[in-house]
RODO-2510 file (C-alpha; in nm, 4 decimals, decimal comma):
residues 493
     n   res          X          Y          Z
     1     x     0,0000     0,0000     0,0000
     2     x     0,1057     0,3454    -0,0744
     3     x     0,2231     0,5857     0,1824
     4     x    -0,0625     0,8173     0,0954
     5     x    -0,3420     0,5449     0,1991
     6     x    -0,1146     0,4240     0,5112
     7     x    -0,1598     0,7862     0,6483
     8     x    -0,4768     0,8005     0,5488
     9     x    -0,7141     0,8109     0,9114
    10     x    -0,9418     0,5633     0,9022
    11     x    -1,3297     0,6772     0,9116
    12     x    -1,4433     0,5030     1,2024
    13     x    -1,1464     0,6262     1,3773
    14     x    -1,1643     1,0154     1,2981
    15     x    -1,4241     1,0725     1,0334
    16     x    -1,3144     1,4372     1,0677
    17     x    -0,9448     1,3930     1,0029
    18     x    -1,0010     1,1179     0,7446
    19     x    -1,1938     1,4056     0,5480
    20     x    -0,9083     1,6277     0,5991
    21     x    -0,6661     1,4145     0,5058
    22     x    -0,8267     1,2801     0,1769
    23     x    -0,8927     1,6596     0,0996
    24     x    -0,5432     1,7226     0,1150
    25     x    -0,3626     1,3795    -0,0130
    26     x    -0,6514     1,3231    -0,3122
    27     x    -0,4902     1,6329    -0,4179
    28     x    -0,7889     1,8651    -0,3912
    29     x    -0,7661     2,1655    -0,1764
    30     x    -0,5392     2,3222     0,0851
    31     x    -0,4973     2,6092     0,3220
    32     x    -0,4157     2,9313     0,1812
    33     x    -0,2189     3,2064     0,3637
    34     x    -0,5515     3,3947     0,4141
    35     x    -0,7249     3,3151     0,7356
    36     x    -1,0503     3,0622     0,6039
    37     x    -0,9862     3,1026     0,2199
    38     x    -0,8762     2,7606     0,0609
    39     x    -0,6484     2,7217    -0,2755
    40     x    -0,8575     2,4849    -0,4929
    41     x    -0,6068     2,2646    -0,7018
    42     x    -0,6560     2,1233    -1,0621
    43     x    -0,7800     1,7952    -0,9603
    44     x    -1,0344     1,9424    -0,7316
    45     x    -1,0760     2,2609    -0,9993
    46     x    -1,1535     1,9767    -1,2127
    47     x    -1,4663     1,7768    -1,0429
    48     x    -1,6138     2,1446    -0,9476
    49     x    -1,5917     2,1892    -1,3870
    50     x    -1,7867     1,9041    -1,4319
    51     x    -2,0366     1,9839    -1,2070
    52     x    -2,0367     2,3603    -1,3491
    53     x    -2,0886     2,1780    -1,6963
    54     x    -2,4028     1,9858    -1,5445
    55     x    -2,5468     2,2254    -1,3776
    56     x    -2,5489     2,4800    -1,5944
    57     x    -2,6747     2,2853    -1,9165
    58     x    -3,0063     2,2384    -1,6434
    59     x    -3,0239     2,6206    -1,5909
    60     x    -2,9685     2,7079    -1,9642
    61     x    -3,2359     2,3924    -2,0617
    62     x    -3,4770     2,5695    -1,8146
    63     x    -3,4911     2,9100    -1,9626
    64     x    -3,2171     3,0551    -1,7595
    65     x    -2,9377     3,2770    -1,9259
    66     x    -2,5842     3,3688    -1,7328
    67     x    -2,4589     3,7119    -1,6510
    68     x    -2,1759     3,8931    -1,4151
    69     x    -2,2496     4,1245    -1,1363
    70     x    -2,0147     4,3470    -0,9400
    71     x    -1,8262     4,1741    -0,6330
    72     x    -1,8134     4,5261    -0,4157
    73     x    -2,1785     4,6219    -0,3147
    74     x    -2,2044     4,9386    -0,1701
    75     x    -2,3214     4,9642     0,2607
    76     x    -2,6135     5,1320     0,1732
    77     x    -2,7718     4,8624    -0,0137
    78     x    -2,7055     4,6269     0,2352
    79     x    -3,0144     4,8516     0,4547
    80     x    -3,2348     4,8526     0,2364
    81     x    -3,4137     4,5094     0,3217
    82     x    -3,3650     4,5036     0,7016
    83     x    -3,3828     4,1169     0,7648
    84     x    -3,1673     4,0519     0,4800
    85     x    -2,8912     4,2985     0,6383
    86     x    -2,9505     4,1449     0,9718
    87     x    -2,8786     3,7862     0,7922
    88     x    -2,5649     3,8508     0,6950
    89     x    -2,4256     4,1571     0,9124
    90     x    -2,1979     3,9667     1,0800
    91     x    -2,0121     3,7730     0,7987
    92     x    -1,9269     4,1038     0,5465
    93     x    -1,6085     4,1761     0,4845
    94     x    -1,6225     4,5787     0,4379
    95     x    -1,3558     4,7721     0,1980
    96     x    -1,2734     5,1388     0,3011
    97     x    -1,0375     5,2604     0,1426
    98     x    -0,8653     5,2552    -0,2003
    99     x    -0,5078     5,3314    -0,2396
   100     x    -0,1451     5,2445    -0,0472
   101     x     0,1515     5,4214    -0,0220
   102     x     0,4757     5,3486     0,1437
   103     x     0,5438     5,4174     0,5315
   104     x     0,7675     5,7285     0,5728
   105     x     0,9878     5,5400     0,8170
   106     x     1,0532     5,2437     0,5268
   107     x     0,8912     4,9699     0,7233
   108     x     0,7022     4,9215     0,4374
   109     x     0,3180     4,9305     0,2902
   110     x     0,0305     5,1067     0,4895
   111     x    -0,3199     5,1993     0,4049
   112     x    -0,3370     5,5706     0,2810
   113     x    -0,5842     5,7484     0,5175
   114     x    -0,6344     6,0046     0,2687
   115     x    -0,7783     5,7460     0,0376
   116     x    -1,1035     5,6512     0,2748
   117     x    -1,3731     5,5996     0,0638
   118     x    -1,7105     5,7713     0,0923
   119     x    -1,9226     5,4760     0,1104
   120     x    -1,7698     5,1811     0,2135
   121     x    -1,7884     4,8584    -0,0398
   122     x    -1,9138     4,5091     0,0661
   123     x    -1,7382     4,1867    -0,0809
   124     x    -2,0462     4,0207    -0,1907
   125     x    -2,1731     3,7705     0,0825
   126     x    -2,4580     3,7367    -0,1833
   127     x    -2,5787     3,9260    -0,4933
   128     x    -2,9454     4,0399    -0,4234
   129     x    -2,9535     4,3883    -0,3711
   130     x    -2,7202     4,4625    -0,6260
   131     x    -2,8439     4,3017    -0,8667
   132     x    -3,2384     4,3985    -0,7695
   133     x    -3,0569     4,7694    -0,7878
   134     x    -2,9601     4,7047    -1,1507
   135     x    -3,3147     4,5059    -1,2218
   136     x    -3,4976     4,8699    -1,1944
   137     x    -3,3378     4,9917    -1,4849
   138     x    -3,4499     4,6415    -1,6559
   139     x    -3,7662     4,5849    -1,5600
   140     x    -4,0439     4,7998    -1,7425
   141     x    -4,3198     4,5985    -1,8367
   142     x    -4,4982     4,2618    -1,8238
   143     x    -4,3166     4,2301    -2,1328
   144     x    -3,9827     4,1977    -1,9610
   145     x    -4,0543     3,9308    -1,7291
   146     x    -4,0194     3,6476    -1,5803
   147     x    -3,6360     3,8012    -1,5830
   148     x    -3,4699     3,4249    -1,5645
   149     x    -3,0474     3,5048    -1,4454
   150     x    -2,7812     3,3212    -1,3617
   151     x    -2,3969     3,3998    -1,2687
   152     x    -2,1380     3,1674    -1,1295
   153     x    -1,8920     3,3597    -0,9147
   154     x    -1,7373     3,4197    -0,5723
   155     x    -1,8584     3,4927    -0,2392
   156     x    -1,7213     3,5524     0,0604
   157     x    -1,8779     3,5251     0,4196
   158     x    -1,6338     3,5846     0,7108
   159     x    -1,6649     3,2620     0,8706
   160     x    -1,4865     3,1659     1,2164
   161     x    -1,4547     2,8248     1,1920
   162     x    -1,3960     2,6414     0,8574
   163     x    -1,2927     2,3158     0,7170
   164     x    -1,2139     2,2811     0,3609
   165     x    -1,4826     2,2920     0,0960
   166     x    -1,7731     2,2532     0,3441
   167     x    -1,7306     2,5840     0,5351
   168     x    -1,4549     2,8514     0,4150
   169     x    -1,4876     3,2601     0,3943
   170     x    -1,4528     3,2977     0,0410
   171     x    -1,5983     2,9940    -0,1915
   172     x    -1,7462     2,9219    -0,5654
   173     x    -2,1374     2,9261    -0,6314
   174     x    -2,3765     2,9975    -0,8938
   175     x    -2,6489     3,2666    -0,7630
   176     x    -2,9777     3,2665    -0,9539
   177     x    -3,1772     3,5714    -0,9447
   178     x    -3,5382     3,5913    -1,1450
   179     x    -3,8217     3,8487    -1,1536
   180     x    -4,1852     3,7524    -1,1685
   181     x    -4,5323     3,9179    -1,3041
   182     x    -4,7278     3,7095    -1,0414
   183     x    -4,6574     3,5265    -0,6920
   184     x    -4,7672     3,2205    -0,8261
   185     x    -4,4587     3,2181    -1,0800
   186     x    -4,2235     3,3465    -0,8281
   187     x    -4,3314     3,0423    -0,6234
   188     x    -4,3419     2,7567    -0,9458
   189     x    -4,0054     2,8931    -1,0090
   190     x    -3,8418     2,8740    -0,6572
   191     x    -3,9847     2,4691    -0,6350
   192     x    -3,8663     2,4149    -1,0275
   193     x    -3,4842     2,5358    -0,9181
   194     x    -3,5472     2,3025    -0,5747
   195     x    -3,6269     2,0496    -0,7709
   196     x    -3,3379     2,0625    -1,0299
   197     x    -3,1015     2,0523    -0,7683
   198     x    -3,2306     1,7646    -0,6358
   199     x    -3,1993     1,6223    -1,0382
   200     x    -2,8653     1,7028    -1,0044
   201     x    -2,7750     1,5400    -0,6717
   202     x    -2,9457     1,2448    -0,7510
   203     x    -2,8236     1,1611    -1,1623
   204     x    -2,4879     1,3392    -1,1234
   205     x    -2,3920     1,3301    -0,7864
   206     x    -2,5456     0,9978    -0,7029
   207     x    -2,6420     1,1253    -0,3951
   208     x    -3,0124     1,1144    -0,2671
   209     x    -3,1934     1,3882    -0,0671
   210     x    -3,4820     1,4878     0,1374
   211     x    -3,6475     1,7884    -0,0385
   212     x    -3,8048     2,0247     0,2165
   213     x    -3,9131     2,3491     0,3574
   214     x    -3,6822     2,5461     0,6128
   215     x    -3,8597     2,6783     0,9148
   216     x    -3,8951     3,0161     0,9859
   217     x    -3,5455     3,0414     1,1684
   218     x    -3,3703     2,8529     0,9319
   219     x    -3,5157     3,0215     0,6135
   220     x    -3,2608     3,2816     0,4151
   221     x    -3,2476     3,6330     0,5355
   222     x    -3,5245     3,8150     0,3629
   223     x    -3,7214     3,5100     0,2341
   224     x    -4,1167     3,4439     0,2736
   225     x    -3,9955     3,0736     0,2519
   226     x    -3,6711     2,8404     0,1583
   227     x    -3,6700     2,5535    -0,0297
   228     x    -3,3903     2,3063     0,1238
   229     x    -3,2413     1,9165    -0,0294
   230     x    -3,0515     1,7546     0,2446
   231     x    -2,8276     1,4852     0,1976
   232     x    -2,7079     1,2536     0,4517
   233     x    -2,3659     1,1515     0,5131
   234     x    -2,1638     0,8613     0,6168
   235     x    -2,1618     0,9515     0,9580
   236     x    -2,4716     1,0865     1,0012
   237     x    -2,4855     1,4131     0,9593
   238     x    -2,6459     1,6044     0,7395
   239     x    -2,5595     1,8420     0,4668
   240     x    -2,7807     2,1461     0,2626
   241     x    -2,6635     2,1013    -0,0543
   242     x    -2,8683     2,3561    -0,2602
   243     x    -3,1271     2,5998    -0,1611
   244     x    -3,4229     2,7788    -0,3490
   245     x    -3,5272     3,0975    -0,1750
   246     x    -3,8628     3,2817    -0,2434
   247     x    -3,8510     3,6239    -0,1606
   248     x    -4,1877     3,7396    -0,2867
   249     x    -4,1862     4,1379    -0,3184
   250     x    -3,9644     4,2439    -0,0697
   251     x    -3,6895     4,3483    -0,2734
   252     x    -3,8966     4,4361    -0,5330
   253     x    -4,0187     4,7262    -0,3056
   254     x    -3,6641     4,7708    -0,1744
   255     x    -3,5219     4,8121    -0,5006
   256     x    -3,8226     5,0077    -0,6267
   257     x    -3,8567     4,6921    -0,9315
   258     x    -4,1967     4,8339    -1,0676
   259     x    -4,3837     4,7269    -1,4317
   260     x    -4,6981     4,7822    -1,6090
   261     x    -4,9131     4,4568    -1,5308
   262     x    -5,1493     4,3849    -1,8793
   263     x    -5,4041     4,5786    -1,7220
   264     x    -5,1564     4,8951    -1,7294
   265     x    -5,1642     4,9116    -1,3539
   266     x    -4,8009     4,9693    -1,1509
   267     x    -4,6863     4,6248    -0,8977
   268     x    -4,3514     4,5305    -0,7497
   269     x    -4,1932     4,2352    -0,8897
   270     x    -4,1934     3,8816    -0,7741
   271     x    -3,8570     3,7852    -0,6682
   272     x    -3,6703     3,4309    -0,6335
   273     x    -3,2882     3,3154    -0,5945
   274     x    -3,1013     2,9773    -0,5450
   275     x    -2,7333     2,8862    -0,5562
   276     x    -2,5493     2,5924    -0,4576
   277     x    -2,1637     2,6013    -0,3966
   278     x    -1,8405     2,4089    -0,3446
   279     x    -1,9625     2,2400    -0,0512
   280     x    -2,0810     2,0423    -0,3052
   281     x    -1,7773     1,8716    -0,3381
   282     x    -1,7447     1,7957     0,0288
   283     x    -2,0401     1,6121     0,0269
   284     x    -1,9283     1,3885    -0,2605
   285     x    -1,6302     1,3075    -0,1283
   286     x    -1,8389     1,2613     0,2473
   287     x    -2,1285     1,0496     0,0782
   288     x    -1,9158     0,8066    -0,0812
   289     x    -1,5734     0,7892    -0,0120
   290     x    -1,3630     0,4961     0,2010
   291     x    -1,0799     0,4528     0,3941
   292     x    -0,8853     0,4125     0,0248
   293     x    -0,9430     0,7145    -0,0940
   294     x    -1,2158     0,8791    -0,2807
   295     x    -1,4976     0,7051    -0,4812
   296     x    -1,6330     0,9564    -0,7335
   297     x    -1,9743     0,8863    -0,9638
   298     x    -1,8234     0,7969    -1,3084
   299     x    -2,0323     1,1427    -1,4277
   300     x    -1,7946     1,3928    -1,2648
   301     x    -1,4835     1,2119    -1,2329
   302     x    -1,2616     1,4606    -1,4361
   303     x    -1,0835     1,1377    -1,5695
   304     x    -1,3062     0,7822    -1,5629
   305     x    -1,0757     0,5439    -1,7061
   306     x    -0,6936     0,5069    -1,6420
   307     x    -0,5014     0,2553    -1,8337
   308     x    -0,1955     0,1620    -1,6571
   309     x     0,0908    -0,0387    -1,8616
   310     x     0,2957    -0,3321    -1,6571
   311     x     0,5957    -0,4357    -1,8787
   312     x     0,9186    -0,5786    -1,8285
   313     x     1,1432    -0,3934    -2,0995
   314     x     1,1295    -0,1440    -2,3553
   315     x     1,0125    -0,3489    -2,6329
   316     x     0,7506    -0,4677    -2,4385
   317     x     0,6186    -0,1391    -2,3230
   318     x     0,6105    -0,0174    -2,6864
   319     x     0,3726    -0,3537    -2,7991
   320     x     0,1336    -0,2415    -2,4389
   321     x     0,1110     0,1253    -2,5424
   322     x     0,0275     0,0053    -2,9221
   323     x    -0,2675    -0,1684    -2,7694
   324     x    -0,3538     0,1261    -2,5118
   325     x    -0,3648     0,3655    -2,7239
   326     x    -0,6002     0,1869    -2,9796
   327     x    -0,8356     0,0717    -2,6329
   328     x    -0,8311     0,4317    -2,5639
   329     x    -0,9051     0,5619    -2,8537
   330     x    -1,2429     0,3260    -2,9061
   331     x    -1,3476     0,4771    -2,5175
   332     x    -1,2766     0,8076    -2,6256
   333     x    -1,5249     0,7727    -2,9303
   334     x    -1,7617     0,6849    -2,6804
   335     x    -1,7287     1,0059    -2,4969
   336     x    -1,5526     0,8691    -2,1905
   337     x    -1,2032     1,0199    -2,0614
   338     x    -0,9124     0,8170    -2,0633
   339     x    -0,5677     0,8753    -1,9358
   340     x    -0,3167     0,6955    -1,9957
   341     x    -0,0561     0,6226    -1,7597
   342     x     0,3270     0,5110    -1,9352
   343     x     0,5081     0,7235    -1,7102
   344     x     0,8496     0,5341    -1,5906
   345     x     0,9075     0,7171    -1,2433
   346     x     0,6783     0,5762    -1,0652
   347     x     0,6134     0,1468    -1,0651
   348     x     0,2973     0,0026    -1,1594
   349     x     0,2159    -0,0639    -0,7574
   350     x     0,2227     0,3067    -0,6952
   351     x     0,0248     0,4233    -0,9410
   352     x    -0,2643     0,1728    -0,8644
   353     x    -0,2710     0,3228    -0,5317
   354     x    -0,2563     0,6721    -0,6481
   355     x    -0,5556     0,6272    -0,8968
   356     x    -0,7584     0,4457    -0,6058
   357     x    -0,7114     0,7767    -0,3824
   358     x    -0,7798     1,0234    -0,6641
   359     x    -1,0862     0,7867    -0,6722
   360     x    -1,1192     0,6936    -1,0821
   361     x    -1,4066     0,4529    -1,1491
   362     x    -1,2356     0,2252    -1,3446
   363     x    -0,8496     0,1282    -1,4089
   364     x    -0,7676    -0,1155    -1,7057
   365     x    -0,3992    -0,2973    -1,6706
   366     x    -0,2471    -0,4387    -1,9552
   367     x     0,0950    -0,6592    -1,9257
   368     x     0,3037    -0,9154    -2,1293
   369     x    -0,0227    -1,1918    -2,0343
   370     x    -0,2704    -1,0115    -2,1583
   371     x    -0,0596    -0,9329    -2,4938
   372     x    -0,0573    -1,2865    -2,5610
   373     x    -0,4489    -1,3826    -2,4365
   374     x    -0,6070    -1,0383    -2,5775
   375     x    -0,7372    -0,9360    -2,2324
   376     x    -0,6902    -0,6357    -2,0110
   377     x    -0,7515    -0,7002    -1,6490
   378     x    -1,0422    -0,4477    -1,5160
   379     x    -1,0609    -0,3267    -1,1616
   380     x    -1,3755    -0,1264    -1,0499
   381     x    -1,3202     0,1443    -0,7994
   382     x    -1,6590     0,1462    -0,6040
   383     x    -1,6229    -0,2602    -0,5069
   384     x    -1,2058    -0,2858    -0,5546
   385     x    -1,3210    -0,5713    -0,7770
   386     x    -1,1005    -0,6989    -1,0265
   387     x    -1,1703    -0,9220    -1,3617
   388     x    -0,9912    -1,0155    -1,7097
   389     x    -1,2347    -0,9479    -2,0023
   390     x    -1,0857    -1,0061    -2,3259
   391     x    -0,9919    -0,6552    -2,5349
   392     x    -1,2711    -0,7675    -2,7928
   393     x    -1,5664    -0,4816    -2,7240
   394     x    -1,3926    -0,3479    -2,3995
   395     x    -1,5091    -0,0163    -2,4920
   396     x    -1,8573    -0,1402    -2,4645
   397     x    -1,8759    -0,3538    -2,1336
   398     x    -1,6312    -0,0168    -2,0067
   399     x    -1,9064     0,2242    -2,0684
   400     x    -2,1720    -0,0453    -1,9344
   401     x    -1,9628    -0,0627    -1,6023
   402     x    -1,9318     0,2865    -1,5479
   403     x    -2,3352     0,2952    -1,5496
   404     x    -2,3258     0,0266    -1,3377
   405     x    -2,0657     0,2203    -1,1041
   406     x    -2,3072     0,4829    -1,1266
   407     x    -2,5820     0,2980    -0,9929
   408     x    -2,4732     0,1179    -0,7190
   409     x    -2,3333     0,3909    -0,5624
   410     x    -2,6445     0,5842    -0,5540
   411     x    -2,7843     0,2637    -0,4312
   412     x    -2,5598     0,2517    -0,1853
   413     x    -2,6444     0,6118    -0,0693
   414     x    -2,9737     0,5259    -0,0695
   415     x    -2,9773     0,2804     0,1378
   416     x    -2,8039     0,4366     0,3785
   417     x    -3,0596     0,7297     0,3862
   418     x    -3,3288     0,4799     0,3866
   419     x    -3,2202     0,2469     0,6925
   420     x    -3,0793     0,5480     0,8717
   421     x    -3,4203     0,8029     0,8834
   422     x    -3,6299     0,6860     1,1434
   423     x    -3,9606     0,8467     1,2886
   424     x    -3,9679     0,8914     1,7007
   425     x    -4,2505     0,9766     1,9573
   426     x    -4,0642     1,0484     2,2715
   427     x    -3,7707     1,3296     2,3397
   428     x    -3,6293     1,0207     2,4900
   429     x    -3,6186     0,8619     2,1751
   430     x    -3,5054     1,1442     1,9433
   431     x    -3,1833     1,2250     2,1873
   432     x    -3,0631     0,8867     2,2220
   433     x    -3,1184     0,7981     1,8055
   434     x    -2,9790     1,0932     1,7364
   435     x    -2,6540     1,0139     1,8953
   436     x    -2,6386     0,6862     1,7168
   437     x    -2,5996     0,9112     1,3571
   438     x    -2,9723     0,8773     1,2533
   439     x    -3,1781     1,1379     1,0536
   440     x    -3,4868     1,1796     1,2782
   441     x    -3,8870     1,2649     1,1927
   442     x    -4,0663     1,3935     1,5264
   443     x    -4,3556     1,5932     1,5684
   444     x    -4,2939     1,9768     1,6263
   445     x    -4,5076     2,2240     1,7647
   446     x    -4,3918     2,4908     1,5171
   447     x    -4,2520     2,7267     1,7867
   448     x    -3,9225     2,9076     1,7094
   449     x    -3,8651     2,8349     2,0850
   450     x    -3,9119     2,4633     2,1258
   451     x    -3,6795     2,4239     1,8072
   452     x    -3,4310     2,6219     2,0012
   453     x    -3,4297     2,4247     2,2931
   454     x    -3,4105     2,1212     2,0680
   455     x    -3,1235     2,2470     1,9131
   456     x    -2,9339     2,3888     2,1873
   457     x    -2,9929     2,0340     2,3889
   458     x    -2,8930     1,8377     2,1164
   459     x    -2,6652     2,0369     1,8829
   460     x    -2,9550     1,9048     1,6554
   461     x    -3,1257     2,2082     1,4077
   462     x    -3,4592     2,1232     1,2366
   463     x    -3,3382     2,0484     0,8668
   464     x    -3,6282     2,0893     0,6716
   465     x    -4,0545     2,0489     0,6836
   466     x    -4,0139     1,7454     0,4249
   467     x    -4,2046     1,7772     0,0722
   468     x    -4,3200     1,4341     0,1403
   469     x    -4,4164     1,3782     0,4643
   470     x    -4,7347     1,2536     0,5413
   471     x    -4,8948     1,5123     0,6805
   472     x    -5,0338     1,3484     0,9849
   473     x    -5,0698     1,5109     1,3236
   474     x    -4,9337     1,4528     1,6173
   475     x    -4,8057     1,5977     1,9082
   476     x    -4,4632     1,7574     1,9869
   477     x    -4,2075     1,5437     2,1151
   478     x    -4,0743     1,8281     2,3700
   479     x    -4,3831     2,0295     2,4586
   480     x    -4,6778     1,7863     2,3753
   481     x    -4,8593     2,0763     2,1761
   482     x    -5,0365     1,9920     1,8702
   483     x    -4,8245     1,8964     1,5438
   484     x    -4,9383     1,9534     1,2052
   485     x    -4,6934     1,6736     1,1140
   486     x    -4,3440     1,4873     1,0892
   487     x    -4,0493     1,7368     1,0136
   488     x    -3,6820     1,5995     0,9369
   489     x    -3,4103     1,6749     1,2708
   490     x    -2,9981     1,5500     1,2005
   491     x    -2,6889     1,7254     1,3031
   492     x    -2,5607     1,8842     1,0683
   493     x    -2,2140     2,0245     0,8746
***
């Protein structure tokens, strides 16, 4: 075994550190030398690409067209919708001034405090009020809505603590931001996005989710109501991994967003938004992962096949590539990306290891044997199962595994998420489940103040009012008032 996977902590050791560790020795992310900000490397550049790629042929295939907004947002439009300020108040990074000069005494660069500017500039936490600022000079009439926008970019939130990809100050997102004629298309629209998220997690990500509602508490700062999918990870915890806000008129009337309805009479626009980030990739390496390394979906693994040569001279690496090259060339018809591996610094050993941790579905070795028999020996990443199939139609029963690859790991998921959500009746019940890494379903009484207590005696926070319950009542678990029905409780990342 590799020294990589020998320092790799085991998961049932410290599933913490053995999602540090794979972070940093899968080659994904590390620490930058700003406090919370991460460096994403290529490989990990890489899988967020191919999730860019999915994601946004969904947007574009749902009417939805990208733009760019500025990243500095001046203070004062941060007050104009008072619960969305109060959201995020405490996580804005704030620029005042604009210039530097050198210290008189030579001790090197200071801030010029003649260059203070007159308004001070917010790095964009998130994008609504400027962009609702720029919508008023958009928006006319009927005739220019629904307003469907998209734009990947950065944010930054001034987080304390953080742990790569899951939680850092500045990450990747895409922010969607859409203007509505009616409430009722605000609304379809915020559920559609909700539900293509979920589309996504499930078919690309193979990762199933709970859709939901967010309480009151946990809904986005200036939303009427936020649409939630929560996936649950190997150790029990769960993880938001998109969210659909709507936001009905109030930055509409912020913004002053006004258009002629088909009647000619003046009304705010409806607003929604939705983004999902780069926690993303946390919770694909979380959901699937082992103590070898990472398992990715074949769908976005930035490289699904790796061919690695074994050979015993010159001669005979130069017959192996020959047949490679012509294997890889049939996948790559097929749309499926190949590397291949002749490199002669590192042995044959090594590099199975290394491919394991980087996580690539399937790896296809090819020595003096299988010159002579016409086979290539195939080993499956998701199982670590290995068989000989003869070189005839490879490309074929290759793409057919990486389906396969595809599917049991979602099943896998699944039935994790499945055995692992569990409905309870007693506070009793819900504390001592909860410790065992179960998502719960317990009647609530719908009070901010019983979810508090829950939360602050349990570390548990009420993930979402499912979109499938089943709507029976009951009565709370902690207070014994009347419950309109099952909601979904889990730690959470």
């Amino acid at each position: 075994m590799a020294k990589e996977l020998k320092e790799l902590t085991p998961r049932d050791e410290n599933y913490s550190q053995w999602y540090q560790d794979l972070v940093i020795k899968a080659d994904l992310a590390e620490n930058s030398a700003v406090r919370g900000c991460m460096v994403i490397k290529p490989y990990g550049y890489a899988i967020w690409e191919k999730m860019q790629g999915y994601l946004d042929g969904m947007f574009k295939a749902t009417g939805h067209t990208n733009a760019y907004f500025p990243l500095l947002i001046p203070k004062s439009f941060m007050s104009k919708e008072a619960d969305h300020i109060e959201g995020f108040a405490k996580e804005c990074a704030v620029v005042t001034h604009y210039r530097l000069k050198n210290a008189a005494d030579g001790s090197g660069v200071i801030v010029d405090p003649g260059a203070r500017l007159e308004e001070e500039l917010i790095i964009r936490p998130t994008s609504e009020t400027i962009i609702w600022n720029t919508y008023r000079n958009w928006i006319r009439s009927y005739r220019d809505l629904p307003l469907l926008i998209n734009q990947w970019a950065n944010v930054m939130r001034w987080e304390m603590r953080t742990r790569l990809f899951l939680r850092t100050a500045e990450f990747l997102w895409q922010e969607g931001h859409t203007a509505h004629a009616t409430r009722r298309e605000a609304e379809e629209e915020a559920l559609r996005m909700q539900n293509v998220y979920a589309e996504f997690a499930r078919e690309c990500m193979a990762m199933p989710v709970i859709r939901g509602r967010k309480s009151d508490s946990e809904r986005f700062a200036g939303a009427i109501d936020t649409y939630t999918i929560e996936a649950m990870m190997q150790d029990g915890k769960a993880l938001q991994a998109g969210t659909s806000h709507f936001l009905g008129q109030n930055f509409g009337k912020a913004f002053e967003v006004t258009f002629l309805n088909k009647e000619g009479k003046t009304e705010y626009a409806w607003a929604t938004s939705w983004g999902a980030s780069t926690r993303l990739i946390g919770a694909l390496i979380m959901s699937h992962s082992d103590d070898n390394g990472l398992v990715l979906p074949p769908k976005l693994a930035p490289t699904q096949v790796v061919i690695v040569p074994i050979y015993r001279n010159a001669e005979q690496l130069g017959q192996i590539s020959e047949r490679a090259e012509a294997i890889a060339t049939r996948l790559k018809a097929l749309g499926i990306t190949v590397k291949y591996d002749a490199s002669d610094n590192k042995k044959p050993g090594w590099k199975f290891a290394e491919y394991e941790l980087k996580g690539i579905p399937v790896r296809l070795g090819l020595g003096g044997r299988d010159l002579e028999n016409n086979t290539v020996e195939v080993m499956r990443r998701d199982l670590l199962r290995k068989e000989t199939l003869s070189c005839d139609g490879i490309e074929r029963q290759v793409q057919a595994l990486l389906e396969d690859i595809q599917g049991n790991i979602y099943q896998k998921a699944l039935q994790r998420l499945t055995s692992r959500t569990i409905e309870v009746d007693t506070y009793e019940a819900f504390k001592s489940r909860l410790e065992e890494g179960f998502f719960i379903l317990a009647h609530w009484d719908g009070s901010p103040e019983t979810e508090e207590r829950i939360k602050n005696d349990t570390k548990a926070t009420l993930r979402c009012i499912p979109a499938e319950g089943d709507g029976l009542p009951g009565r709370c678990i902690v207070t014994g008032r009347p419950s309109a029905g099952r909601v979904l409780f889990a730690r959470a990342y």
